[in-house]
C-alpha positions in Angstrom: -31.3 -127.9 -17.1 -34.1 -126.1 -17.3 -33.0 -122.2 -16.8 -36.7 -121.6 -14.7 -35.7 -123.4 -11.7 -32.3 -120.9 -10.8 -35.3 -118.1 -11.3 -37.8 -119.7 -9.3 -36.4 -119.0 -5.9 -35.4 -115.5 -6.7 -39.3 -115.2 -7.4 -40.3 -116.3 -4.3 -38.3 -114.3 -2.3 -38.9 -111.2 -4.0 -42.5 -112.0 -4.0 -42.3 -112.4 0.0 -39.9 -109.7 0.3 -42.6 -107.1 -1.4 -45.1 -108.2 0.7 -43.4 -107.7 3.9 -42.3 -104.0 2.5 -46.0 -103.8 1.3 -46.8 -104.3 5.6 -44.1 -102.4 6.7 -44.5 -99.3 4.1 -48.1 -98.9 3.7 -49.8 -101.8 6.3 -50.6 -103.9 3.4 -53.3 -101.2 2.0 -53.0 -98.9 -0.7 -56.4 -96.2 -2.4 -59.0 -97.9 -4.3 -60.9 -96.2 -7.2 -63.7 -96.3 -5.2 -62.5 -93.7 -2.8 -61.5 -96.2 -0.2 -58.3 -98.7 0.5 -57.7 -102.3 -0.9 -55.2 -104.7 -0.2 -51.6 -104.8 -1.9 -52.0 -108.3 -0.7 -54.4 -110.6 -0.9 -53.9 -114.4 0.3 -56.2 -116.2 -1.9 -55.5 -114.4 -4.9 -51.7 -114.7 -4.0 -51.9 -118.1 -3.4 -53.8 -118.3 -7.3 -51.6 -116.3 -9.2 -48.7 -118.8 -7.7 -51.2 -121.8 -8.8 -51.4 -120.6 -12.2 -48.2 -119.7 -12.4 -46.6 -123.5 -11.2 -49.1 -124.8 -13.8 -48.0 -122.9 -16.6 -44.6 -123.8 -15.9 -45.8 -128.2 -15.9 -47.6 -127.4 -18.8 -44.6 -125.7 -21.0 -42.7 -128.6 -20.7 -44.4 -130.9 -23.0 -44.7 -128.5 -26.4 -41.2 -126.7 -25.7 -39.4 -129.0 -28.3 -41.8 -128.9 -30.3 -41.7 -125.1 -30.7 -38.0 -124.7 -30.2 -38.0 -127.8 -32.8 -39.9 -125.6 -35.7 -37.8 -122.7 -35.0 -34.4 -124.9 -35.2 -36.2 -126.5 -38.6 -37.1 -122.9 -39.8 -33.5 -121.4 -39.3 -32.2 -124.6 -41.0 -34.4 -124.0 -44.0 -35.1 -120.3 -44.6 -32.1 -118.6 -42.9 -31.0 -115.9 -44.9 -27.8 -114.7 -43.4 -25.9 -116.0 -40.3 -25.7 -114.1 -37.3 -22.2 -113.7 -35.1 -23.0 -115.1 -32.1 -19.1 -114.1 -30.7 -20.3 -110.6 -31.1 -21.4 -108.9 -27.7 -23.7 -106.6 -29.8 -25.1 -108.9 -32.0 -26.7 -110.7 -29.2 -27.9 -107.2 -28.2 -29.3 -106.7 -31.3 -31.3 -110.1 -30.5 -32.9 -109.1 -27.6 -34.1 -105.9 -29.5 -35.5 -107.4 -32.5 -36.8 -110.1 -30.6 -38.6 -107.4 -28.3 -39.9 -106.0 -31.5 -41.7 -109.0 -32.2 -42.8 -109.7 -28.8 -44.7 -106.3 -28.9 -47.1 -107.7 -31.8 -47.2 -110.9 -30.6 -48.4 -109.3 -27.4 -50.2 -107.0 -29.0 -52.5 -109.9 -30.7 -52.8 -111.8 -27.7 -55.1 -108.9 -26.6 -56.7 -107.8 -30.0 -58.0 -111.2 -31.2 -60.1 -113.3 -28.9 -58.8 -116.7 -29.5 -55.6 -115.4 -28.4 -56.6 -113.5 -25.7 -58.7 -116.7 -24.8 -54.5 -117.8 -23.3 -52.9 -114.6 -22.4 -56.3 -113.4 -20.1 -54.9 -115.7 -17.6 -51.9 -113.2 -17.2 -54.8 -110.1 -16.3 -57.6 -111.7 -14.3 -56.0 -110.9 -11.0 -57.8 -107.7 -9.5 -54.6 -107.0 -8.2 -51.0 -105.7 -9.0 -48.0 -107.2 -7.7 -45.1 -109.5 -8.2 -47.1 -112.4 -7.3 -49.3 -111.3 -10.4 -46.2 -111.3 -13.1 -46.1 -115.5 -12.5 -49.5 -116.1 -13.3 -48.6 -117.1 -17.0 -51.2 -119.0 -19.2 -50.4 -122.7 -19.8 -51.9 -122.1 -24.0 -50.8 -119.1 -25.4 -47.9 -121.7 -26.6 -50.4 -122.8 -29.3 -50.0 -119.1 -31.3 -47.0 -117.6 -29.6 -43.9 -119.4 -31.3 -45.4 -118.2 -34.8 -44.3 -115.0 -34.3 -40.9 -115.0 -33.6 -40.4 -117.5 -36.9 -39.0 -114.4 -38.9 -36.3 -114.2 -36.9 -35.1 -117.5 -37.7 -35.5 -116.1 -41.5 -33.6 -113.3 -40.4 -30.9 -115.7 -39.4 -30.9 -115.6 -35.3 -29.5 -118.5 -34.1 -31.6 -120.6 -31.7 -29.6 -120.5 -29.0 -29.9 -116.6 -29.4 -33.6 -117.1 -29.8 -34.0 -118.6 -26.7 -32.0 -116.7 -24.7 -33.1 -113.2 -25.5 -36.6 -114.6 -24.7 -35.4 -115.8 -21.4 -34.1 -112.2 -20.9 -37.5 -110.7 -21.9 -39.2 -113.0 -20.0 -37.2 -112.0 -16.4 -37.0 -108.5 -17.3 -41.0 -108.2 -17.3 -40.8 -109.5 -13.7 -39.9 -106.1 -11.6 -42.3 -104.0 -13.3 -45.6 -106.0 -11.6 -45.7 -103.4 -8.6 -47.5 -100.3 -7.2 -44.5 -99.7 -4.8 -42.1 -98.3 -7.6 -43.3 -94.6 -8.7 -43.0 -92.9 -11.9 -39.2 -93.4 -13.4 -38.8 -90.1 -14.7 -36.9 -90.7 -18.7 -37.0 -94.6 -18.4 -40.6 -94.5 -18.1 -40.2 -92.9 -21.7 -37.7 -95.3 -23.1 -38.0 -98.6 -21.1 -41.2 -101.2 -20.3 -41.6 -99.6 -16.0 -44.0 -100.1 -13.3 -45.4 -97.1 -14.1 -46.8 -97.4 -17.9 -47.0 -101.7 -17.0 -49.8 -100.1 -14.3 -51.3 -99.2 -17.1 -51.5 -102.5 -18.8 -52.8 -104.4 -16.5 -55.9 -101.6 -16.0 -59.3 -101.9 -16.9 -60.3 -98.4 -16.8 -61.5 -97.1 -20.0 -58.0 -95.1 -20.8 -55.6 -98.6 -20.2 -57.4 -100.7 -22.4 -55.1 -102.2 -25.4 -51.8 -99.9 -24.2 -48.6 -100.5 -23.2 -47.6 -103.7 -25.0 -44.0 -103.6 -24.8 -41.6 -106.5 -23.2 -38.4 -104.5 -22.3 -38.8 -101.2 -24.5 -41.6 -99.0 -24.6 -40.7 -97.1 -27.5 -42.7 -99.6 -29.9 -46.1 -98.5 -27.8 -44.9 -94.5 -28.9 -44.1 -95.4 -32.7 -47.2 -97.5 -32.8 -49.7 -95.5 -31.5 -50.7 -97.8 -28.3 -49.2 -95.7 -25.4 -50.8 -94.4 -22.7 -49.2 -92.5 -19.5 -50.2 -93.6 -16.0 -52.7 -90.6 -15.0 -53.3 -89.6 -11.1 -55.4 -91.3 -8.8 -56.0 -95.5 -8.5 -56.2 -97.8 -11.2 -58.7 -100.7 -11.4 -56.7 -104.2 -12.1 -58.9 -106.9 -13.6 -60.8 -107.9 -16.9 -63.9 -107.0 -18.5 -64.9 -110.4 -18.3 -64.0 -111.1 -14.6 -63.1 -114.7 -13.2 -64.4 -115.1 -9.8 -62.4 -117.6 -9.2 -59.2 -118.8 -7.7 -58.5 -122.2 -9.2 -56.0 -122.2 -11.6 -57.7 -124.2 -14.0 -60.9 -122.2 -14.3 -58.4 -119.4 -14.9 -57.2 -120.6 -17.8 -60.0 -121.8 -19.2 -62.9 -119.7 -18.5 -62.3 -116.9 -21.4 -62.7 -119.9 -23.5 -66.0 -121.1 -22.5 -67.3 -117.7 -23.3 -66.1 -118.2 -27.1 -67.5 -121.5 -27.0 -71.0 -120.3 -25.9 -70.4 -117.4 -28.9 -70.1 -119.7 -31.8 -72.7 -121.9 -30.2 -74.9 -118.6 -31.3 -73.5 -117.7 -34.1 -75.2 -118.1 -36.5 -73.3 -118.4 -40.6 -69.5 -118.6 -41.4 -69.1 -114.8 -41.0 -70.4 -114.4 -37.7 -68.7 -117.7 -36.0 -65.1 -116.7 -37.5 -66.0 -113.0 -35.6 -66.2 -114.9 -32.7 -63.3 -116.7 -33.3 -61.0 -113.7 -34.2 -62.9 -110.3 -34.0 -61.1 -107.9 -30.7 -62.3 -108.9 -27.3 -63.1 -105.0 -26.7 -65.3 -104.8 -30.4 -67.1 -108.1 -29.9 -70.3 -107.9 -32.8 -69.3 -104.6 -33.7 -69.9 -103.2 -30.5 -67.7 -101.1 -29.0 -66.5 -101.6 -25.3 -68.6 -99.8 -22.8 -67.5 -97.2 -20.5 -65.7 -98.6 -17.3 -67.3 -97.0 -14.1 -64.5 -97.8 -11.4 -66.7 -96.4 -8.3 -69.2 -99.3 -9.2 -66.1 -102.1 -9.6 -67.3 -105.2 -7.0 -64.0 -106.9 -6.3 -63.8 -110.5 -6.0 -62.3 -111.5 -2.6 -61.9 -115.2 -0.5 -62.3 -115.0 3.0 -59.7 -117.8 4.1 -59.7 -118.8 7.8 -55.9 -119.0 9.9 -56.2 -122.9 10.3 -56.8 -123.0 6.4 -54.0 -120.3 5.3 -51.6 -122.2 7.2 -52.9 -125.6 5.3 -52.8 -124.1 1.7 -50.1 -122.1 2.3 -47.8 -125.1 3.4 -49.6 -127.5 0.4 -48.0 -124.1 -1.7 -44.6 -124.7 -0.3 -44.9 -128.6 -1.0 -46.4 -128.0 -4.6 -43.5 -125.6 -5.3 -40.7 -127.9 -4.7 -42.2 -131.2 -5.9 -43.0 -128.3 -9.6 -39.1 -128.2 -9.3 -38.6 -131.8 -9.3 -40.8 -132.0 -11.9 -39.1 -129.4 -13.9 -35.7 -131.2 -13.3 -36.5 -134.9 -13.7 -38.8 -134.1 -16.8 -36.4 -134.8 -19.7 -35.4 -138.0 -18.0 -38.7 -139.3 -17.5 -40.3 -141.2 -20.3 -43.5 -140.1 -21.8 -46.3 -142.1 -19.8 -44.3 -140.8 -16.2 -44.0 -137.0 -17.2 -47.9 -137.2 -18.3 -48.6 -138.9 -14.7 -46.9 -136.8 -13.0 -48.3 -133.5 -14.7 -52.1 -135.0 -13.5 -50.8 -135.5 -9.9 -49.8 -131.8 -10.0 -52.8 -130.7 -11.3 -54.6 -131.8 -8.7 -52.2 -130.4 -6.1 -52.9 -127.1 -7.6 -56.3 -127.4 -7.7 -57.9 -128.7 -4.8 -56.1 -126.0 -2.5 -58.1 -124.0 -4.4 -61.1 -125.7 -4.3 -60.6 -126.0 -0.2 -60.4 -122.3 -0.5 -64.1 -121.8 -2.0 -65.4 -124.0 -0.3 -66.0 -126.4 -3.1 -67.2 -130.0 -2.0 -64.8 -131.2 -4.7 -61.9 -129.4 -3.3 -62.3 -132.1 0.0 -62.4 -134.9 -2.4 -60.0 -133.8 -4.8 -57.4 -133.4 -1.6 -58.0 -136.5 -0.1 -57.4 -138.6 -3.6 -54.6 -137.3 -4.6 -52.8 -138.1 -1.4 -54.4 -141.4 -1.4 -52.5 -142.2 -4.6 -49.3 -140.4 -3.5 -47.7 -143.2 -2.5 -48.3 -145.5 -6.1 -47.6 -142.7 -7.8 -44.1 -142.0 -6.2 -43.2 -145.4 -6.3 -43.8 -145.3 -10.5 -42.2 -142.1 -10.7 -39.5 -142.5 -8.8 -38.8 -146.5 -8.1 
């Protein structure tokens, strides 16, 4: 069974649970760069990140053998030496070296555009909480597994592979928050709320820093650390989505590419906007970030329509779980089915919320076809 769906309900609770403590502790506001307050909390965006998030998780289901597949074929092939999995520190060691590699794959995903094309999905929130760890990109998939194939050269089993990723993964969870302070020595040592503040900045002194999974150490060898400084930090991109659909949010960085090497003009200049760093685009460098100016991208959601989107939330969540559980059992034609259906769940909520005439129209179809669609999925 797919290890994701024992972790999904301990995400949702701790998501509510921080929102309640971010009511009850500070009434839901905390200082904005601008000199006034902003919300922890913000439905709409909430209510996105949780989109994207559920949409990652449909869409990881379909290349996951395929990757895990190439790593199994890789170990099989090029494995040097053969790891003891009945060692306690060996496995460990795993979750070390695999967090060594995580740091440069991470690292890439924000220094080269096609790959920060996937992983922007993970920043354009303007905000910083729990709710903002789940919104994973559904297409970093495409470069990611390529980086952790030296460790099936290295001789890591895949079960240990995939396990110490599963570990990374969860640990990078608790550190999406602004109600956890500085850490004192872990800051120095370990991946914290503190220095993952950072990260997730756009002011000019968080861009490229902080890159590491579990440790932080590989930001001090490397040369890509930065300390939290005093006073707000602006969340967000450069290159801001104004959007909550979770489709436009993993999408729209590549649009901008597109329209790039539409312009570019010769070999040179098309694979620069391809592969040249998001922050160095035509040799430019990245200008300087003035927070006081920052407009913020908000959705003003009436009660009636919270309520509707919120409980269309609850629905998509467990029928994502049931998709996550029934997926391997499914054949080919149902799983694909089934991933369009909730794609359109998680979109027209969305669209409702902007006010989109195609968020009506998406809503009413796709409950239109519920019915047919059940009884091939499930009959």
């Amino acid at each position: 069974m797919n290890p994701i769906l024992y972790a999904i309900p301990i995400f949702m609770a701790t998501v509510v649970l921080e929102a309640v403590l971010a009511w009850r502790l500070r009434g839901n506001r905390t200082a904005d760069a601008a000199g006034g307050t902003r919300a922890i909390y913000e439905f709409a965006d909430s209510v996105g990140s949780l989109q994207i998030g559920l949409l990652s998780r449909i869409a990881a289901a379909f290349p996951r053998l395929l990757t895990v597949g190439l790593y199994i074929l890789a170990y099989q092939q090029f494995a040097v030496v053969e790891w003891d999995k009945s060692n306690p520190l060996v496995w460990v060691a795993a979750v070390v070296v695999y967090d060594f590699f995580y740091y440069w794959k991470h690292r890439a995903n924000h220094e080269v555009r096609i790959m920060w094309a996937g992983h922007v999905t993970h920043h354009n929130s303007e905000h910083f909480n729990l709710s903002t760890a789940l919104r994973q990109s559904s297409t970093t998939f495409v470069f990611d597994w390529m980086f952790y194939l030296p460790m099936a050269v290295m001789g890591v089993p895949p079960e240990m592979w995939v396990t110490a990723a599963l570990i990374d993964l969860l640990y990078q969870y608790w550190t999406h928050t602004e109600l956890i302070g500085r850490l004192g020595w872990f800051d120095r040592v370990f991946v914290s709320p503190s220095n993952h503040r950072v990260h997730h900045g756009q002011d000019d002194y968080c861009i490229d820093r902080n890159y590491g999974g579990i440790l932080v150490v590989w930001d001090r060898l490397f040369g890509t650390f930065a300390d939290e400084r005093d006073g707000p930090i602006t969340y967000g991109v450069r290159t801001p989505l104004r959007s909550v659909n979770p489709l436009w949010g993993n999408l729209h960085y590549y649009t901008v590419i597109w329209r790039d090497l539409r312009a570019a003009r010769g070999l040179a200049a098309k694979l620069e906007a391809l592969f040249a760093p998001p922050s160095g685009w035509q040799g430019e460098g990245l200008a300087g970030f003035d927070a006081a100016a920052f407009q913020r991208h908000e959705v003003s959601v009436s009660p009636g329509l919270a309520r509707y989107v919120g409980a269309q939330l609850v629905v998509s969540l467990l029928l994502a779980c049931t998709f996550l559980y029934l997926f391997p059992r499914w054949d080919a034609w149902q799983g694909v089915l089934a991933a369009v259906w909730m794609v359109a769940a998680l979109a027209a909520p969305a669209g409702l919320m902007e006010g989109r005439r195609w968020g009506r129209w998406l809503e009413a179809t796709r409950w239109i076809v519920a019915l047919p669609v059940a009884w091939l999925l499930f009959l």
